[in-house]
DRENKE-528537 format. One record per residue: residue in one letter; x, y, z of N, C-alpha, C in turn. Coordinates in steps of 0.001 Angstrom, whole numbers, padded with zeros to 6 digits, always signed. Each point is the difference from the previous one (the first is absolute). Example, Ala and Ser with C-alpha at 12.3 -4.5 7.8 and 13.67 -1.06 7.14 Angstrom:
A+013190-005690+007800-000890+001190+000000+000900+001200+000000S-000350+001050-000720+000820+001190+000060-000770+001090+000730
# end
This chain:
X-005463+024347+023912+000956-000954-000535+000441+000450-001391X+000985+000147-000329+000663+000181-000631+001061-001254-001392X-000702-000019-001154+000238-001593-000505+001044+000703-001329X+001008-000964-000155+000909+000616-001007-000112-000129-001578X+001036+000359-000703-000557-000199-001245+001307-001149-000355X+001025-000246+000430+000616-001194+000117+000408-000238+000956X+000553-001356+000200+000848-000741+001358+001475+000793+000477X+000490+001247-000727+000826+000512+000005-000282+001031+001392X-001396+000048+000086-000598+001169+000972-000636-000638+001336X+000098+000570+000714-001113-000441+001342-001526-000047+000072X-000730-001030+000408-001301-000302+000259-000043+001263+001217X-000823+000995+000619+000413+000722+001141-001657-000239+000535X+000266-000341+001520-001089-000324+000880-000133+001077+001001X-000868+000793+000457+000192+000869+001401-001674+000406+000337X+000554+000164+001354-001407-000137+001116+000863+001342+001016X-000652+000625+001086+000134+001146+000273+000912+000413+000851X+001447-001476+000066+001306+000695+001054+000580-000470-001134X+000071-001235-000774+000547-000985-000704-000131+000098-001540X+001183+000054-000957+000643-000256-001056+000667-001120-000371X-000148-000938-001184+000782-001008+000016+000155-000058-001626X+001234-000661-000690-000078+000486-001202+000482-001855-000194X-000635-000374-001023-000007-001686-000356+000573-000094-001364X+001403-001014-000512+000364+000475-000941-000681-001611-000929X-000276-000025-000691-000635-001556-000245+001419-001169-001087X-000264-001120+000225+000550-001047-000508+000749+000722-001037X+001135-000402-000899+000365+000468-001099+000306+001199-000052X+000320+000788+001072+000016+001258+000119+001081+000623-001699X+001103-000567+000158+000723+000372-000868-000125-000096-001492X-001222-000677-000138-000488-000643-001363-000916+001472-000779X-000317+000803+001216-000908+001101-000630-001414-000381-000480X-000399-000962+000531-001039-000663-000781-001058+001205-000287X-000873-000070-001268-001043+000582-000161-001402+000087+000747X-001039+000843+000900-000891-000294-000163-000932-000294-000915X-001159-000875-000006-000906-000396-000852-001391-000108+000616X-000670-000417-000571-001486+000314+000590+000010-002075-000239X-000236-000775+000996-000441-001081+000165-001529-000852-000294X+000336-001529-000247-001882-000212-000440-001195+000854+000682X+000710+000106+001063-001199-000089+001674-000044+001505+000071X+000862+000921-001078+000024+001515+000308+001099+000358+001165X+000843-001210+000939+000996+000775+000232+001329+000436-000656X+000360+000750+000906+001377+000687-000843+000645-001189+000214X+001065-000365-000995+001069-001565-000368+001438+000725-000331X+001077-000973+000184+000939+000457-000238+000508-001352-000756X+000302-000203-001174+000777-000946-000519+001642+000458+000165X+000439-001253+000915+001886-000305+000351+000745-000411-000785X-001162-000816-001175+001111-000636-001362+000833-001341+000801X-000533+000079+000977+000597-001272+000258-000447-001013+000355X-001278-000647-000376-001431-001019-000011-000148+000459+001866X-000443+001338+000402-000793+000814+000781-000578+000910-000499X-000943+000589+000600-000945+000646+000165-000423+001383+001303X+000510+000683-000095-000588+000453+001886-000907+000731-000328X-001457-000086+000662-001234+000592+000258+000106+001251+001415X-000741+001063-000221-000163+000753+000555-001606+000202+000770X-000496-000655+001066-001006+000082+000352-000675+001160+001312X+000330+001231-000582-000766+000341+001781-001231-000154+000424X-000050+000495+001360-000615-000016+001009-000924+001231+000070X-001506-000252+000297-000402+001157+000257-000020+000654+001308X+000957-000660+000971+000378+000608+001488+001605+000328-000454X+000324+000083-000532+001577+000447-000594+001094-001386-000159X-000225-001033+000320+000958-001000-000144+000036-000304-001210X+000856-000954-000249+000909-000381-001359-000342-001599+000004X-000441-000684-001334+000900-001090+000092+000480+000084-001213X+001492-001007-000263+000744+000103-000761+000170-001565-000994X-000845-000262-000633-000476-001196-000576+000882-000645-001378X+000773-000641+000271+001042-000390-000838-000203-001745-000584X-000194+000303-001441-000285-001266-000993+001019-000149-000229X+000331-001420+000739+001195-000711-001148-000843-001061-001021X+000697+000501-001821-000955-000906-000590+000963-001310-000011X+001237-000028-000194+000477-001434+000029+001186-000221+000768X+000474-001664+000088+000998-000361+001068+001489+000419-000597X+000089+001052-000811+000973+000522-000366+000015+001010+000578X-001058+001359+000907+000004+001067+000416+001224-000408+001460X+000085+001179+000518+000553+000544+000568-000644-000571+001371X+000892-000853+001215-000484-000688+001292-000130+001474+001195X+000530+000650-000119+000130+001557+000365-000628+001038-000371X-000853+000733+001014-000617+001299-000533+000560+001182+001263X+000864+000760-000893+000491+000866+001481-001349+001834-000022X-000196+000410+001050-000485+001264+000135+001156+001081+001033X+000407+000245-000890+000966+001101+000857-001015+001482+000580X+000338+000115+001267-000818+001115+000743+001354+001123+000591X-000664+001394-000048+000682+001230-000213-000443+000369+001735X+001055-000539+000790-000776+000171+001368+000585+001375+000751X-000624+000384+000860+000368+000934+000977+001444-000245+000372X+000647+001271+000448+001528-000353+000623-000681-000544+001211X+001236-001478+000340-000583-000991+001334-000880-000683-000253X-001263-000174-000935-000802-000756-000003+000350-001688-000300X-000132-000499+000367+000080-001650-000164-001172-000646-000666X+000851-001581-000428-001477-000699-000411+000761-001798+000978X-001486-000375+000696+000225-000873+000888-001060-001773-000767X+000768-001166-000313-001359-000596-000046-000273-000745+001229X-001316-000232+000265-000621-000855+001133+000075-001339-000140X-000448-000760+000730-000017-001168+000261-001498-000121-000739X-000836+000504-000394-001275+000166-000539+000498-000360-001489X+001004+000619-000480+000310+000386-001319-000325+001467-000290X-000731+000776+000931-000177+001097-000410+001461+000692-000105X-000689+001110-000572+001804+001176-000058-000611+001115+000962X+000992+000899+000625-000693+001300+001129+001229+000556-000758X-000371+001537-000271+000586+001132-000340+000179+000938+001279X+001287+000113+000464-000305+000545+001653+000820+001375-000540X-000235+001385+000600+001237+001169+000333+000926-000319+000782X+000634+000737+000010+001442-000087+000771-000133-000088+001609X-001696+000483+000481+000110-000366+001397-000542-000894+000149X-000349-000978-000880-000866-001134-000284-001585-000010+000325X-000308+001134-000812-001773+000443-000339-000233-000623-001385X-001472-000962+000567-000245-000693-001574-000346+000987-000903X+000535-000461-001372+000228+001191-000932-001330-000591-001196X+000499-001093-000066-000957-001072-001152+000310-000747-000425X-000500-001590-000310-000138-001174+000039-000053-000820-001685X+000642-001120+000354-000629-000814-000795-000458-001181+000338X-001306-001021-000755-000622-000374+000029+001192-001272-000092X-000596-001602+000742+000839-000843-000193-000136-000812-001843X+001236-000513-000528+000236-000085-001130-001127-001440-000429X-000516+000269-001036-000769-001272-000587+000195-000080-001588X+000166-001050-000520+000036+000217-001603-000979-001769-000203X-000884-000093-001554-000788-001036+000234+000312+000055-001505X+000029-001450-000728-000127-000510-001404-001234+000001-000562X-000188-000170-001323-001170+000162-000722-001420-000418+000510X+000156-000877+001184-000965-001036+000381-000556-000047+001184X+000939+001486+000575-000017+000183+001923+000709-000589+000401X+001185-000818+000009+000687-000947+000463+001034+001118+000770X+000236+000109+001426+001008+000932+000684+001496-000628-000552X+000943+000730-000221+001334+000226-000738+000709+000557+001613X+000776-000789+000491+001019+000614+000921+000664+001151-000300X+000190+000936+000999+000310+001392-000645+000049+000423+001383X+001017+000947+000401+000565+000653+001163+000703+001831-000562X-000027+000701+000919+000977+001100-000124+001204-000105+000528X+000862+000752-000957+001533+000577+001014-000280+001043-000038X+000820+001007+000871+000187+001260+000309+001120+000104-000517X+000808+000946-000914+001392+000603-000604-000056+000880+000353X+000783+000840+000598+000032+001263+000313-001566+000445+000124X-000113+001084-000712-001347+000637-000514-000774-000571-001309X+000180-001423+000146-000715-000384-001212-001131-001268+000829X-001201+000077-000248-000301-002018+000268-000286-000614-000980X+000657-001301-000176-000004-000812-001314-000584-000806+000524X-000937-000538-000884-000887-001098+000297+000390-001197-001145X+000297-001311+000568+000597-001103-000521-000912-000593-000361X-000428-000475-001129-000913-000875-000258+000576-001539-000875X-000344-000952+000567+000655-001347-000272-000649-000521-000562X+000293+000213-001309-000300-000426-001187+001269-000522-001250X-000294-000490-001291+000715-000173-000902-000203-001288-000566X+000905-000410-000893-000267-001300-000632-000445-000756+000917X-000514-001195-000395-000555-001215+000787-000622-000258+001455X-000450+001323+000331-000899+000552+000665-001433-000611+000196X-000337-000159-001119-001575-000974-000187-000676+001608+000319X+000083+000907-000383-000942+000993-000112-000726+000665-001078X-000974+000415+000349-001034+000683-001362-000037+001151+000083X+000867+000644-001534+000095+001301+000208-000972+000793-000536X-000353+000962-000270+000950+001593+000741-000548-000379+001638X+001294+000163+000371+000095+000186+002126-000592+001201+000259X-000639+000366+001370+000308+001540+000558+000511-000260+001597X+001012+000924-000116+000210+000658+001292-000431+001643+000497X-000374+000201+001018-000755+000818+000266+000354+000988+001201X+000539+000613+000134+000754+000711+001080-001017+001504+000506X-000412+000149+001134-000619+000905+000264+000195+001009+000975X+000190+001385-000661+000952+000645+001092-001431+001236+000799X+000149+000335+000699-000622+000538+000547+000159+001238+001509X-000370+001134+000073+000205+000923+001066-000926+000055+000850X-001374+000630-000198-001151+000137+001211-000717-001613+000167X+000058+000261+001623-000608-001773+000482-001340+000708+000219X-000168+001249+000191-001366+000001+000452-000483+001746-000215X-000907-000168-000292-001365+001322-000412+000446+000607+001320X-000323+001381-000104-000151+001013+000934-000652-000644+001121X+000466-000080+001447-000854-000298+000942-000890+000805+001253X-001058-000278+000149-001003+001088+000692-000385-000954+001076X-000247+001351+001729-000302-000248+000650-001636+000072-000011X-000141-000582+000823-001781+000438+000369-000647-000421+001538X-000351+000779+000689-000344-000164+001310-001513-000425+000237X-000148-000755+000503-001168-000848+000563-000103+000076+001552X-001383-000780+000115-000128+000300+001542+000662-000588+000515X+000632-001926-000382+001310-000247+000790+000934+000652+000177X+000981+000578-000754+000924+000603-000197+000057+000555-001476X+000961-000480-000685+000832+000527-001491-000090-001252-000566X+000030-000118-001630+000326-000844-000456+000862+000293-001599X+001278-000036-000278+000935+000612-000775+000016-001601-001150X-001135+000862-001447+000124-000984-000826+000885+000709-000895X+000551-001447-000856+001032-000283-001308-000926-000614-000509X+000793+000417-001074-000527-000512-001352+001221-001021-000559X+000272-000798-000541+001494-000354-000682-000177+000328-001611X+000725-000133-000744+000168+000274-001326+000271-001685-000187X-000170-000334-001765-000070-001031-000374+001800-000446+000677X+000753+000873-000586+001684-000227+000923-000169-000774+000853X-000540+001172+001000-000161-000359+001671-000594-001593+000180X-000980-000599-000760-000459-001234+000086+001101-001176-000760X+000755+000366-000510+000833-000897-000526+001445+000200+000598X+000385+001421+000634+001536-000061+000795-000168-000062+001316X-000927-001560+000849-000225-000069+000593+000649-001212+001378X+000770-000524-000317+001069-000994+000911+000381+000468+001169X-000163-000871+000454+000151+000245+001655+001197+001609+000121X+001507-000962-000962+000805+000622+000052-000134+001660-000482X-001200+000338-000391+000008+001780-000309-001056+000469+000695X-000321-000520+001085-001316+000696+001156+000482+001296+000295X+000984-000005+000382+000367+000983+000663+000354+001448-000815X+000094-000177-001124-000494+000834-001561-000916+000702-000042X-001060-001387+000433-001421+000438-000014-000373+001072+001523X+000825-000429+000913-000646+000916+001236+000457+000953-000398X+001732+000378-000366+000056+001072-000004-000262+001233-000755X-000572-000532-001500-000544+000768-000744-001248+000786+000449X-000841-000652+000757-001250-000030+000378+000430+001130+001306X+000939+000026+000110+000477+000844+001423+000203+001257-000059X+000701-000082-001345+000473+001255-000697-001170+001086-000544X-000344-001542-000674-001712+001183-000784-000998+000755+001233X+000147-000641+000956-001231+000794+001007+000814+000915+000328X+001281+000473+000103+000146+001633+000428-000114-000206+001219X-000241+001472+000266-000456+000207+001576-001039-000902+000365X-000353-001053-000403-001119-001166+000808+000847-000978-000186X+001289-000483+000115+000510-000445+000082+000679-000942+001331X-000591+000870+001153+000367-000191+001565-001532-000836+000180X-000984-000187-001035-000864-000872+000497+000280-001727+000152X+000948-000181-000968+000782-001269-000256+000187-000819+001214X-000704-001081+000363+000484-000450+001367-000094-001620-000586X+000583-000936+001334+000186-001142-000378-001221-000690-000464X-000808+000168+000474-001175-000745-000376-000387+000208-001550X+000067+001442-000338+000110+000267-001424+000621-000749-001131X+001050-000035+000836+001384-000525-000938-000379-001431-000385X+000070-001216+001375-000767-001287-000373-001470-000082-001026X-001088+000687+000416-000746+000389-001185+000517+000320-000998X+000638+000360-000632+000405+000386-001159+000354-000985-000926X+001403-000932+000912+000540-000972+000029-000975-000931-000497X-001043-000270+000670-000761-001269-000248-001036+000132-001318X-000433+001310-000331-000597+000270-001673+000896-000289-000706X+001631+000166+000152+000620-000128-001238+000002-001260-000282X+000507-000822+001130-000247-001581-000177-001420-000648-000402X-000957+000810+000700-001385-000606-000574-000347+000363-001177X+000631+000831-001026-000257+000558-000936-000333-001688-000870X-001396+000456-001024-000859+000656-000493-001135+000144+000659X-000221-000998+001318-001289+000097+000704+000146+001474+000800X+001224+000646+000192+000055+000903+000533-000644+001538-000972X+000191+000248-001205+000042+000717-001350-001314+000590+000105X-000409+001249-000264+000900+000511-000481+000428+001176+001018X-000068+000286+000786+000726+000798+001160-000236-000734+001357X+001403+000667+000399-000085-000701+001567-000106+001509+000953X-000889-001215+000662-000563+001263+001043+000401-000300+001515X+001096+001224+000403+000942-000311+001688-000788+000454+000694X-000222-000258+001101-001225+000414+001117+001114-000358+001011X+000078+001865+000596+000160+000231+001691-000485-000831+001006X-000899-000532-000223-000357-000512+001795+000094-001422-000200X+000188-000463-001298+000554-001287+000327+001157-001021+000873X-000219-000799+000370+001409-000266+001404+001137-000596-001199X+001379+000079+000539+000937-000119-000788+000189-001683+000229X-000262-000736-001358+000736-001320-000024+000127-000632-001133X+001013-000192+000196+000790-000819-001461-000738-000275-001171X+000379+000644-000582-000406-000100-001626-000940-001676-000260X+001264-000787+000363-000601-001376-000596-000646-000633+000895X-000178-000119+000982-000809-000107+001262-001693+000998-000694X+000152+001379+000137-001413+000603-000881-000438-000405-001202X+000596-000300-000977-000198-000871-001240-000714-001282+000122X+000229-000640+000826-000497-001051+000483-001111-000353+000691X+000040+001039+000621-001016-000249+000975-001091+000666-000071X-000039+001708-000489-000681+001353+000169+000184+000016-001506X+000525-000563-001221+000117+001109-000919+000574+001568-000467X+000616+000155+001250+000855+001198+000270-000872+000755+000736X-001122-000119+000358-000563+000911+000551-000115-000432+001673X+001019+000080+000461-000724-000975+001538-000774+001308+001316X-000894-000759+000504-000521-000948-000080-000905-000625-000572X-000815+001032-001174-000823-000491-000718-000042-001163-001278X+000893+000086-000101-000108-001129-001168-000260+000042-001410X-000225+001424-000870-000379-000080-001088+000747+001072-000609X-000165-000329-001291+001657+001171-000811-000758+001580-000021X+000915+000886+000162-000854+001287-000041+001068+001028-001000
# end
């Protein structure tokens, strides 16, 4: 990761197909880096904001923005430097999906939250502009809020650690790992993110992928944290519905206990 020395420059994120270059709030303001209470890098906007720079030690971003008063700015835009064709889509989750041009997930954001001095949740949504997502936060005079606010935007590429097969006397069993990401860009609406990343990384073990797998998979992400910290797919398990195994088996059917 790659962190700038003002808002004039790109935050740059990359994992081993994927590049993404993040331009932060205030871009045009040039803001300075600074070294923050907490030791992160800060960018003062001069305009009663703040944007924090927090990474990830699996490579994700979050992008942590103090408004100190109801005079700041209801708008925080991040303009992104995308692939020719690449799109940005939001979900019904609130998440954001970064897709290529043949619509391969590229990388994500986390759905939008911002909270007042006290924890109190602050309504707050994204738009998509072109290549920018602005996150709205509804705030200002007579609000009844306690400031400094944060909104918190978290962008992220790998859902999941290198994945390994391993053969047993049943059959195979092809564990993941997820990354802290992977446990938080998790909505129904980006499963299929998750399979196919997981599809990609096995390579040539990739033709082991069968339905039964897939529903297993399905049902750790939803069971996640009792599922944590790796989910483990087992071949000889019979194929049935995610939420049906959750329920009944724990994902493991027919046995019944998380593995």
């Amino acid at each position: 990761m790659t962190v700038p020395e003002d808002t004039g420059k790109p935050v740059s994120l990359s994992s081993a197909d994927v590049n993404l270059d993040i331009y932060l709030p205030a871009r045009a303001k040039r803001a300075k880096s600074t070294v923050g209470d907490n030791g992160q890098v800060q960018f003062n906007n001069r305009d009663g904001s703040l944007t924090n720079i927090l990474p990830k030690s699996d490579g994700s971003l979050q992008i942590a923005t103090t408004i100190l008063s109801s005079d700041a700015p209801t708008t925080y835009a991040c303009d992104l430097h995308l692939a020719p064709g690449a799109t940005l889509q939001t979900l019904d989750s609130g998440n954001v999906e970064i897709l290529s041009a043949n619509g391969e997930f590229l990388a994500g954001v986390g759905a939008p939250w911002a909270k007042d001095a006290t924890g109190k949740a602050i309504r707050t949504n994204y738009e998509v502009r072109g290549n920018s997502i602005v996150q709205v936060v509804d705030h200002g005079p007579g609000k009844n809020l306690a400031y400094p606010l944060v909104a918190d935007p978290w962008f992220g590429i790998d859902l999941y650690n290198q994945p390994w097969v391993q053969f047993v006397s049943q059959g195979y069993k092809i564990t993941v790992v997820p990354t802290s990401w992977g446990t938080t860009y998790r909505s129904i609406d980006t499963w299929w993110a998750h399979r196919d990343e997981i599809k990609t990384k096995l390579g040539s073990q990739s033709w082991r992928w069968t339905n039964s797998i897939q529903e297993q998979l399905y049902c750790h992400i939803y069971g996640w944290p009792a599922s944590y910290p790796e989910y483990n797919l087992e071949s000889w398990r019979p194929t049935i519905n995610w939420a049906e195994s959750l329920s009944r088996y724990q994902c493991n059917p027919y046995d019944g206990a998380w593995s």
